[in-house]
Backbone of each chain as nested JSON, in Angstrom:
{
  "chains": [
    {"id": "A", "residues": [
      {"number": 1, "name": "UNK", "atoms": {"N": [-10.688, 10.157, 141.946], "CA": [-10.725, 9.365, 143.183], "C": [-10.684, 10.321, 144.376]}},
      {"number": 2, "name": "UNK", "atoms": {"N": [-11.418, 9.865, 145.383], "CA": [-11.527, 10.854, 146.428], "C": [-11.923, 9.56, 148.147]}},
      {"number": 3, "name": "UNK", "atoms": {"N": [-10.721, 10.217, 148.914], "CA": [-10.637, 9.366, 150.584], "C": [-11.138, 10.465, 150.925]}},
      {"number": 4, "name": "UNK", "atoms": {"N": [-11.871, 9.566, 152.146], "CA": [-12.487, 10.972, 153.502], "C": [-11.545, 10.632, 154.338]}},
      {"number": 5, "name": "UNK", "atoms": {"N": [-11.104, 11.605, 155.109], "CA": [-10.25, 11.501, 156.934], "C": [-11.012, 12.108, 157.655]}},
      {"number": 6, "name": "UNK", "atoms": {"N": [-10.326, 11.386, 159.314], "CA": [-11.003, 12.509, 160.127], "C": [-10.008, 12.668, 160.799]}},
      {"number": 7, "name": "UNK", "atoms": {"N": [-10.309, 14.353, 161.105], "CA": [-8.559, 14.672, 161.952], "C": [-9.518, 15.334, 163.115]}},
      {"number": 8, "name": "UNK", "atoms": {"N": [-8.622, 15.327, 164.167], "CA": [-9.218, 15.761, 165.184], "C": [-8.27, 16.912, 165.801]}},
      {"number": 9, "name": "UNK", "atoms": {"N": [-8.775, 17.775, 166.431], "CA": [-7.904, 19.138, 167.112], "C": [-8.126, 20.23, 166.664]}},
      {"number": 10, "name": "UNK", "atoms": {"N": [-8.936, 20.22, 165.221], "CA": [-8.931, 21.754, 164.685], "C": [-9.858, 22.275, 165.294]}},
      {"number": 11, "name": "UNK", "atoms": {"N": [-9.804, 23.665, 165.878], "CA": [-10.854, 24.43, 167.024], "C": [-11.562, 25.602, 165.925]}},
      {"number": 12, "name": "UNK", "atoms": {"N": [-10.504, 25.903, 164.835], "CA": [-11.165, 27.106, 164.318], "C": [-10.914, 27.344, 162.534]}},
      {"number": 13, "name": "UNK", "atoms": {"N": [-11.132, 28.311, 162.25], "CA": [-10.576, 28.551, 160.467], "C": [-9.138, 28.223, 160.354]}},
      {"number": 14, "name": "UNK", "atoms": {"N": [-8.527, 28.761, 161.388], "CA": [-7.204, 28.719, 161.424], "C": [-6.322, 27.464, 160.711]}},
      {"number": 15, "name": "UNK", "atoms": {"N": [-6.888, 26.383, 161.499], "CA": [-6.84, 25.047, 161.62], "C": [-7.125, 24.397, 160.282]}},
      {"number": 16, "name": "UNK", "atoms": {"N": [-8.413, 24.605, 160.074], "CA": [-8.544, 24.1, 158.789], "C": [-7.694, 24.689, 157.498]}},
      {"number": 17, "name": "UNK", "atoms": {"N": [-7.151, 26.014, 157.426], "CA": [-6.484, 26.826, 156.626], "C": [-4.863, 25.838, 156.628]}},
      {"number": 18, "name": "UNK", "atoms": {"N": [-4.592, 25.328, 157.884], "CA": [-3.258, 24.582, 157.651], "C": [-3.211, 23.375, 157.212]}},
      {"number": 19, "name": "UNK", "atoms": {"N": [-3.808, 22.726, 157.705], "CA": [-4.292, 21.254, 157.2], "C": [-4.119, 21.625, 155.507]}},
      {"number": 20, "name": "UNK", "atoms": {"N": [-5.471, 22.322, 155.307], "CA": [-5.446, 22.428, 154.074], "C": [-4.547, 22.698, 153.323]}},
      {"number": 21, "name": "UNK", "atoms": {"N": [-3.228, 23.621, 153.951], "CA": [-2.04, 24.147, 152.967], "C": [-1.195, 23.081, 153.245]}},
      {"number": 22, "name": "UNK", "atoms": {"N": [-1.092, 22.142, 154.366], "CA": [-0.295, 20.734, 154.198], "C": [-0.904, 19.835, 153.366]}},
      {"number": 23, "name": "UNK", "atoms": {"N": [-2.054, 19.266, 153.356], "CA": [-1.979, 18.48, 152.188], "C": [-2.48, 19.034, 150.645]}},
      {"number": 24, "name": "UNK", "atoms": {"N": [-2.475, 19.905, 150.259], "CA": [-1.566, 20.908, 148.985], "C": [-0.817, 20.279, 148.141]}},
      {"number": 25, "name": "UNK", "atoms": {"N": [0.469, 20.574, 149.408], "CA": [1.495, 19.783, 149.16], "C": [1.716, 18.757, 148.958]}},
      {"number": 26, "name": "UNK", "atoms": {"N": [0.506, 17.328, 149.071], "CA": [0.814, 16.151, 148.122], "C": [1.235, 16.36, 147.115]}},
      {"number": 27, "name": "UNK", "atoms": {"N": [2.123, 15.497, 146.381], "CA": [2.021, 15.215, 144.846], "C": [0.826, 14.474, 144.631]}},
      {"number": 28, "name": "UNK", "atoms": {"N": [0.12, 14.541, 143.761], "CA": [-1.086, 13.601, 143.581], "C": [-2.795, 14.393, 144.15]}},
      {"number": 29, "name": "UNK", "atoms": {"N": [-2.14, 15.277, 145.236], "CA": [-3.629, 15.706, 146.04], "C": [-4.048, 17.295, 144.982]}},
      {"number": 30, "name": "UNK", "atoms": {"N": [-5.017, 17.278, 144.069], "CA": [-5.505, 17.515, 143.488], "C": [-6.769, 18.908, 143.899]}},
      {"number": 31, "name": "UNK", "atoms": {"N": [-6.725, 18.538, 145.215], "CA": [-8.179, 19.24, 145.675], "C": [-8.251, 18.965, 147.224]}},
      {"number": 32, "name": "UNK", "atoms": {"N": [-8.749, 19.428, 148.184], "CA": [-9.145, 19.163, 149.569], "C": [-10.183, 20.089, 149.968]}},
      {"number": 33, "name": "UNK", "atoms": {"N": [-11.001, 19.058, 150.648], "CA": [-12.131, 19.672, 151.3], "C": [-11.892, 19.556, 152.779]}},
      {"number": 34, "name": "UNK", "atoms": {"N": [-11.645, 20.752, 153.514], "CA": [-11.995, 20.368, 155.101], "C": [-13.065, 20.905, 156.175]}},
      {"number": 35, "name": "UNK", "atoms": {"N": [-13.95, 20.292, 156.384], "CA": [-15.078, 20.844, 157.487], "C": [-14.498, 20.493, 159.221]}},
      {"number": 36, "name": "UNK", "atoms": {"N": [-14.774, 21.825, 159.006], "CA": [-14.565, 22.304, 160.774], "C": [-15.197, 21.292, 161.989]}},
      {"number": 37, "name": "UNK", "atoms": {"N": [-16.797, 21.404, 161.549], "CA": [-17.507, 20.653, 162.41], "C": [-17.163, 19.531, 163.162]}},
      {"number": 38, "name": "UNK", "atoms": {"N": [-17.002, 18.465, 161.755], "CA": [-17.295, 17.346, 161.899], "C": [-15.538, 16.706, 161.97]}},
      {"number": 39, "name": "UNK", "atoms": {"N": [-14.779, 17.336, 161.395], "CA": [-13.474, 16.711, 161.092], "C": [-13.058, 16.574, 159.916]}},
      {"number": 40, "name": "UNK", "atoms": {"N": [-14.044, 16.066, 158.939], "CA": [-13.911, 15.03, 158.001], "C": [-13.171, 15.893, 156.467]}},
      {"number": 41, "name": "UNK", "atoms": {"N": [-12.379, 15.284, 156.364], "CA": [-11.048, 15.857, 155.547], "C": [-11.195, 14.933, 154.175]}},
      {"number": 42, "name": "UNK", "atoms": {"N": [-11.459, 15.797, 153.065], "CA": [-11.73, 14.535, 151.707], "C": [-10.32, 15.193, 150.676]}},
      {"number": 43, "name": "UNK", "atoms": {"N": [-9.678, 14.374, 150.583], "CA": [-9.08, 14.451, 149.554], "C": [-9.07, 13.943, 147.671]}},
      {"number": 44, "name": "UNK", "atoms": {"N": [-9.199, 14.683, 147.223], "CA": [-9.475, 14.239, 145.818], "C": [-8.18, 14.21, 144.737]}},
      {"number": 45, "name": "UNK", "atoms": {"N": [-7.918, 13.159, 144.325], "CA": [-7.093, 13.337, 143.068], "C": [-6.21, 11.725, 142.959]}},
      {"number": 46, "name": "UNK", "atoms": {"N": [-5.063, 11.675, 142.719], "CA": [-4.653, 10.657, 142.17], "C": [-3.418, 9.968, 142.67]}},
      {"number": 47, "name": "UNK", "atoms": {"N": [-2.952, 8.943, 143.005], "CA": [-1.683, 8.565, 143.366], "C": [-1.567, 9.427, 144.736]}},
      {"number": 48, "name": "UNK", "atoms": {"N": [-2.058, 9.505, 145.904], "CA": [-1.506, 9.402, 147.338], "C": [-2.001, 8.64, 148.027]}},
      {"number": 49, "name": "UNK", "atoms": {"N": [-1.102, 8.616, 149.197], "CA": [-1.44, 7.603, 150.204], "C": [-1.036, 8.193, 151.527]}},
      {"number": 50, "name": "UNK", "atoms": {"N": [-2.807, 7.068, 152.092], "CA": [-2.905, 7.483, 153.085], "C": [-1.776, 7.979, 154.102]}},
      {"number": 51, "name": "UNK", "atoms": {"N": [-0.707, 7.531, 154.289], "CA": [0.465, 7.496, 154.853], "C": [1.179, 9.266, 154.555]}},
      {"number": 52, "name": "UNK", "atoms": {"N": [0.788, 9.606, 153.624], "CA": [0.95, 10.838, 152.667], "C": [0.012, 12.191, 153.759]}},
      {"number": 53, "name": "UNK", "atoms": {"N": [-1.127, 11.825, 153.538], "CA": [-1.951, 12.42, 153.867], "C": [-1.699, 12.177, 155.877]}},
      {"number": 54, "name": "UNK", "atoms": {"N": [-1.438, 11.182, 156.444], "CA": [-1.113, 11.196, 157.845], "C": [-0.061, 12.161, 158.258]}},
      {"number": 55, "name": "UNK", "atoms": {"N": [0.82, 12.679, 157.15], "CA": [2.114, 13.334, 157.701], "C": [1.566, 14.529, 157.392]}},
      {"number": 56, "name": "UNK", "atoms": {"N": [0.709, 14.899, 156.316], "CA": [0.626, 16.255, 156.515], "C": [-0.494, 16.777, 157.339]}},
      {"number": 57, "name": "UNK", "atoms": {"N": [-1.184, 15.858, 157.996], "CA": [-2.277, 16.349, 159.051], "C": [-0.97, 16.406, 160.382]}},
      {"number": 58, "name": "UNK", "atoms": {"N": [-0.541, 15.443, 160.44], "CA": [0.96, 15.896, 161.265], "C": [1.529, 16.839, 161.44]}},
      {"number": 59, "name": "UNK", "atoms": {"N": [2.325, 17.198, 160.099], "CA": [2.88, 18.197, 160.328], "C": [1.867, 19.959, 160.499]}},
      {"number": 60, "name": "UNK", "atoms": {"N": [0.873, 19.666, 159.974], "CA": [0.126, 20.473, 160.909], "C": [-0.5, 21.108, 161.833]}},
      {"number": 61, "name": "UNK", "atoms": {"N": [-0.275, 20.014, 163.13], "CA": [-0.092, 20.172, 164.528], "C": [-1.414, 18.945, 164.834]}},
      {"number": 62, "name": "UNK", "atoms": {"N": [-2.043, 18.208, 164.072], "CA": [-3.253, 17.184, 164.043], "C": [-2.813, 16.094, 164.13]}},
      {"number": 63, "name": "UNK", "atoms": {"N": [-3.774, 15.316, 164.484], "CA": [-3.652, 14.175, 163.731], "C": [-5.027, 13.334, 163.274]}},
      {"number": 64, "name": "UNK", "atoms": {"N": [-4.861, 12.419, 162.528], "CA": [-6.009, 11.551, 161.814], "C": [-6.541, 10.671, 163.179]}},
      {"number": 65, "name": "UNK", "atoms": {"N": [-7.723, 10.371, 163.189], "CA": [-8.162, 9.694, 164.157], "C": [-8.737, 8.142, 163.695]}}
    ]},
    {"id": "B", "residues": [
      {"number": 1, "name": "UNK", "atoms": {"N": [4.849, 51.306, 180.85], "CA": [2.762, 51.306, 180.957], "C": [2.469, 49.912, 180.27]}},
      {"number": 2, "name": "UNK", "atoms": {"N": [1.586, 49.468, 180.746], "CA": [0.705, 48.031, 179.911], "C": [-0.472, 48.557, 180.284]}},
      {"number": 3, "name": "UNK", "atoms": {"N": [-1.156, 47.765, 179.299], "CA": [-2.615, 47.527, 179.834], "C": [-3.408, 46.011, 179.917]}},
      {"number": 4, "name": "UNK", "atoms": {"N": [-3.935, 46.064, 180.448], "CA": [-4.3, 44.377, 180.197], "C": [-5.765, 44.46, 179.913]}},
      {"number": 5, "name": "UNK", "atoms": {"N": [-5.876, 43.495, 178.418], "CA": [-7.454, 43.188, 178.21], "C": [-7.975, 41.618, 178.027]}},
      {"number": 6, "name": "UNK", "atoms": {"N": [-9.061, 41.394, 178.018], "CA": [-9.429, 40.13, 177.751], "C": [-10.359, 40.04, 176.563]}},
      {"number": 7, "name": "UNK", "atoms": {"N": [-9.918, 38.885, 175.781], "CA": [-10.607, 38.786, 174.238], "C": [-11.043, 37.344, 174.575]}},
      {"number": 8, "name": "UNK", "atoms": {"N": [-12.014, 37.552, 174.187], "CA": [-12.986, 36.15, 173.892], "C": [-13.212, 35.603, 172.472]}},
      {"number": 9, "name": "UNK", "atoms": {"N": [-12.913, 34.402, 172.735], "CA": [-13.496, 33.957, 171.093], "C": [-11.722, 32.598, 170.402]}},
      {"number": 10, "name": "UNK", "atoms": {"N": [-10.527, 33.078, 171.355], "CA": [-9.744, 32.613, 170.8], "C": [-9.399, 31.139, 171.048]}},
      {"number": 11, "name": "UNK", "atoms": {"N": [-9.674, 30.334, 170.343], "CA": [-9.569, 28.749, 170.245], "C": [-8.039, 28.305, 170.211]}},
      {"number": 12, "name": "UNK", "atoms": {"N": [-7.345, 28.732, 169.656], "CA": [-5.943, 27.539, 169.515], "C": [-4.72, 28.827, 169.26]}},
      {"number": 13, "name": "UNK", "atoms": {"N": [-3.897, 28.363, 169.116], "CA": [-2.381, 29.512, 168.71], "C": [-2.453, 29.593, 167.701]}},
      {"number": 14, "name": "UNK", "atoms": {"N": [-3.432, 29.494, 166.609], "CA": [-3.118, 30.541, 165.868], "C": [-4.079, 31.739, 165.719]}},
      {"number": 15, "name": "UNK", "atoms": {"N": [-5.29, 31.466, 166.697], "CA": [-5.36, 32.777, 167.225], "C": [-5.01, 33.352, 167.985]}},
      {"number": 16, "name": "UNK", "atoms": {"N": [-4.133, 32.737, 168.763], "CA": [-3.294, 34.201, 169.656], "C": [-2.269, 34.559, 168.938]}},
      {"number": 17, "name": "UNK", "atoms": {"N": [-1.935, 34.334, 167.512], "CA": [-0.822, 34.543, 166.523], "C": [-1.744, 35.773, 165.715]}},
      {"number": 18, "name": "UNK", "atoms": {"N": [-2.612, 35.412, 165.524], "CA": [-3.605, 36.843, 164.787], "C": [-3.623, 37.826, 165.319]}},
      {"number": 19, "name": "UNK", "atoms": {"N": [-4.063, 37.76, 166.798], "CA": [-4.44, 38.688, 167.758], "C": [-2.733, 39.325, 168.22]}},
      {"number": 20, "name": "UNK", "atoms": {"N": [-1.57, 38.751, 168.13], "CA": [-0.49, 39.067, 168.521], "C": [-0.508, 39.808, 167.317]}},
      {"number": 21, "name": "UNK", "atoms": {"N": [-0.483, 39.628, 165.946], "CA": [0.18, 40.3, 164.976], "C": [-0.194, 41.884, 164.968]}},
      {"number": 22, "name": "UNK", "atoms": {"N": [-1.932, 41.329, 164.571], "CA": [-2.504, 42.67, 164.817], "C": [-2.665, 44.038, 165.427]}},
      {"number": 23, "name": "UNK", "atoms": {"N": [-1.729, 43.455, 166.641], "CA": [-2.137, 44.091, 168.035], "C": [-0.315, 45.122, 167.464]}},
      {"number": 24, "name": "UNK", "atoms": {"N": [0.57, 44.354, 167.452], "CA": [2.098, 44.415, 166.789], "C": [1.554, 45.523, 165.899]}},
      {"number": 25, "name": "UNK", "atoms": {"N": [0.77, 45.78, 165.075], "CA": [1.099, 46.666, 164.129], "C": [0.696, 48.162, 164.758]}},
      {"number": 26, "name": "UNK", "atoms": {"N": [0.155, 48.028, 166.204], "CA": [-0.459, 49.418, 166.406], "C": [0.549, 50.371, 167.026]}},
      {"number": 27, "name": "UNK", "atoms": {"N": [1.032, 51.424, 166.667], "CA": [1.641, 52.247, 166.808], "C": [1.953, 53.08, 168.23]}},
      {"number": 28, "name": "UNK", "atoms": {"N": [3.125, 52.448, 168.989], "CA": [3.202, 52.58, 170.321], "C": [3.157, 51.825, 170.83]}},
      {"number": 29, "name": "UNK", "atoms": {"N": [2.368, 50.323, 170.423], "CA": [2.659, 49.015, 171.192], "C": [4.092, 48.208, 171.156]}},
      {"number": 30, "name": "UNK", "atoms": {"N": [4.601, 48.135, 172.52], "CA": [5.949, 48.057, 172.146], "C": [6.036, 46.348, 172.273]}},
      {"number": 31, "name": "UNK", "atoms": {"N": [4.845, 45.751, 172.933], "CA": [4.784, 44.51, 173.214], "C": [3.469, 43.851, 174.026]}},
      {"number": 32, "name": "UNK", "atoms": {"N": [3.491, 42.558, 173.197], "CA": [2.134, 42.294, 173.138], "C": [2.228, 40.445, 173.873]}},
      {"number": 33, "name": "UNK", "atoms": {"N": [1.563, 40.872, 175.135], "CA": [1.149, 39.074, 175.287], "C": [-0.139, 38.319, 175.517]}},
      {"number": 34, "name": "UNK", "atoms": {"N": [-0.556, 37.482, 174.997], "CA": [-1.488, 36.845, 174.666], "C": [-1.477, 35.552, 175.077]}},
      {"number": 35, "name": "UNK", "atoms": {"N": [-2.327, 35.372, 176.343], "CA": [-2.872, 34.031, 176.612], "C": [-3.947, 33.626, 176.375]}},
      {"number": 36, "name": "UNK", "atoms": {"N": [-3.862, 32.156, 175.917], "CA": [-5.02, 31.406, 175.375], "C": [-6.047, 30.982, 176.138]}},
      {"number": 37, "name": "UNK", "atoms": {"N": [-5.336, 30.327, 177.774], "CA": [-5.884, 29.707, 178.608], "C": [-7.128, 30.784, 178.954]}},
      {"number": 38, "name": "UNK", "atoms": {"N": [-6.379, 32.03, 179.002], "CA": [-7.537, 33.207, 179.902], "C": [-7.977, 33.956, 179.144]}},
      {"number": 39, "name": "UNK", "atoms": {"N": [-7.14, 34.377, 177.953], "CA": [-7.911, 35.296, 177.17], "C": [-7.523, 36.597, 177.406]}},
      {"number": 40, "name": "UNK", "atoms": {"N": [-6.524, 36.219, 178.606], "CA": [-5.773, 37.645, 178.725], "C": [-4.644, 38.393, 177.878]}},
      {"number": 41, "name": "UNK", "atoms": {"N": [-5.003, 39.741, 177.442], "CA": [-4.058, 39.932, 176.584], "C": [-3.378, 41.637, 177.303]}},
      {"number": 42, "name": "UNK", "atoms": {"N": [-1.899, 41.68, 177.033], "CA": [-1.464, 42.288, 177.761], "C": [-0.403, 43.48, 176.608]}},
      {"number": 43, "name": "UNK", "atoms": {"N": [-1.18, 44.744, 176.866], "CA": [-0.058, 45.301, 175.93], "C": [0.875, 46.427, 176.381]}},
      {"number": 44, "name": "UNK", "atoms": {"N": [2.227, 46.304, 176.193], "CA": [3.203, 47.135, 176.624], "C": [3.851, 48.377, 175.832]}},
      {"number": 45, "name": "UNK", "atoms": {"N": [4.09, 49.315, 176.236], "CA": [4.031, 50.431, 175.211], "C": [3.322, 51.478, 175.472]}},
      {"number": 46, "name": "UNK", "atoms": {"N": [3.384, 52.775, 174.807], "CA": [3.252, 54.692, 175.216], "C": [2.257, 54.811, 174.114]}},
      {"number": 47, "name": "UNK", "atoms": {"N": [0.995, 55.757, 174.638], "CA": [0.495, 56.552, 172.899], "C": [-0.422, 55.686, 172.555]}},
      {"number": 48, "name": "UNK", "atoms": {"N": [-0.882, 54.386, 173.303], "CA": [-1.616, 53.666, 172.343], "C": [-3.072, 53.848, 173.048]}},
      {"number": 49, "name": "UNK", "atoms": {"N": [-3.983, 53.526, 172.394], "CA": [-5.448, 53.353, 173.051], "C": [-6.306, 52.02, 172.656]}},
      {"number": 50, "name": "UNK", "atoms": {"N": [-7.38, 52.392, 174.205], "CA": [-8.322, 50.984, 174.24], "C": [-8.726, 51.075, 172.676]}},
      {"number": 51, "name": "UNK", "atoms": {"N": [-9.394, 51.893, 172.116], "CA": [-9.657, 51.792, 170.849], "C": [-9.03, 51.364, 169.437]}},
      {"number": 52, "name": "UNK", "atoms": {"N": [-7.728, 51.555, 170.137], "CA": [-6.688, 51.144, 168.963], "C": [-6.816, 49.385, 169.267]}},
      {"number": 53, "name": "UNK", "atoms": {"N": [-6.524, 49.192, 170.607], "CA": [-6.399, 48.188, 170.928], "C": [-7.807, 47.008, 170.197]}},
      {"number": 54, "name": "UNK", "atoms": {"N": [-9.037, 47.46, 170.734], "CA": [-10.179, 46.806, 170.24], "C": [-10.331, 46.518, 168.838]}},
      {"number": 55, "name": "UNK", "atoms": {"N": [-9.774, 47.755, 167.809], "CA": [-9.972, 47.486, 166.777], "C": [-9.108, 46.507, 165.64]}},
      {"number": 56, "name": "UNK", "atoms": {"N": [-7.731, 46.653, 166.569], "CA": [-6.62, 45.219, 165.881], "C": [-7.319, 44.195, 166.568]}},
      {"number": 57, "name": "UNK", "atoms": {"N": [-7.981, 43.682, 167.683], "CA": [-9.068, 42.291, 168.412], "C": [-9.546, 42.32, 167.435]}},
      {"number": 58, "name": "UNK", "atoms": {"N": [-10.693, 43.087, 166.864], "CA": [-11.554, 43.339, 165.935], "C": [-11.116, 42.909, 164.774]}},
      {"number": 59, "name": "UNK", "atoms": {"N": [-9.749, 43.279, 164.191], "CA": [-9.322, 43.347, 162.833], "C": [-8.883, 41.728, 162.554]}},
      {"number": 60, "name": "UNK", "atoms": {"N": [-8.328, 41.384, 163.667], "CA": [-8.321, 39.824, 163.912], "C": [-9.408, 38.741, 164.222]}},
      {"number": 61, "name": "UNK", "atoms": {"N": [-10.583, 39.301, 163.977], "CA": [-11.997, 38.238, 164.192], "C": [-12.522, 38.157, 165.701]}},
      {"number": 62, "name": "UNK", "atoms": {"N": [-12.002, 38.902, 166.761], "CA": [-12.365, 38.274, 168.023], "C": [-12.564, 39.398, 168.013]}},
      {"number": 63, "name": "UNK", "atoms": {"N": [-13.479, 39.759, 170.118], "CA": [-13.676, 40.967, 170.416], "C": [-13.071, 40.732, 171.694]}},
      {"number": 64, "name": "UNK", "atoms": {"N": [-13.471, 41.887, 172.426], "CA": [-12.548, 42.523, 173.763], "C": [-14.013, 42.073, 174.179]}},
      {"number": 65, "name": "UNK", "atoms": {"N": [-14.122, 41.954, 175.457], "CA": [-14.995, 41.754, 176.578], "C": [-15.353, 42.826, 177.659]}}
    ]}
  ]
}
């Protein structure tokens, strides 16, 4: 199973490098794809929620749009 | 002594966290400040050079202007 997000604020690699090491840290998040461009943040794997995935674009200095 | 340079290219804090680190490791820099807004970066410290300086910008993905 795989959700798309879109987070907004990331300017550079940087950005996407944190995102990506926050949601990691799901239990359940399996895999993440994040493109710079566009926003769009796919998470793949099993048992999370969205709510899951909102805190760690959070706690990454983002947020979901 | 300082010197002050300007680097282009840096989008968000955690590239002025790259460009700070980098800049930190050069030998004689006793202190390093880095603004985002301007791009101004300011280094304090004996012994060091533009070249040293360009090449931690460099070593961190951005360049000097």
């Amino acid at each position: 199973m795989s959700k798309t997000y879109t987070v907004s604020g990331m300017t550079c690699q940087h950005c996407v490098a944190s995102v990506t090491e926050e949601i990691q840290e799901i239990e359940g998040a399996q895999g993440v794809d994040v493109d710079l461009a566009t926003g769009r943040v796919t998470v793949i794997g099993e048992d999370f929620s969205d709510d899951e995935v909102r805190a760690a674009v959070e706690e990454a200095g983002y947020s979901l749009t």
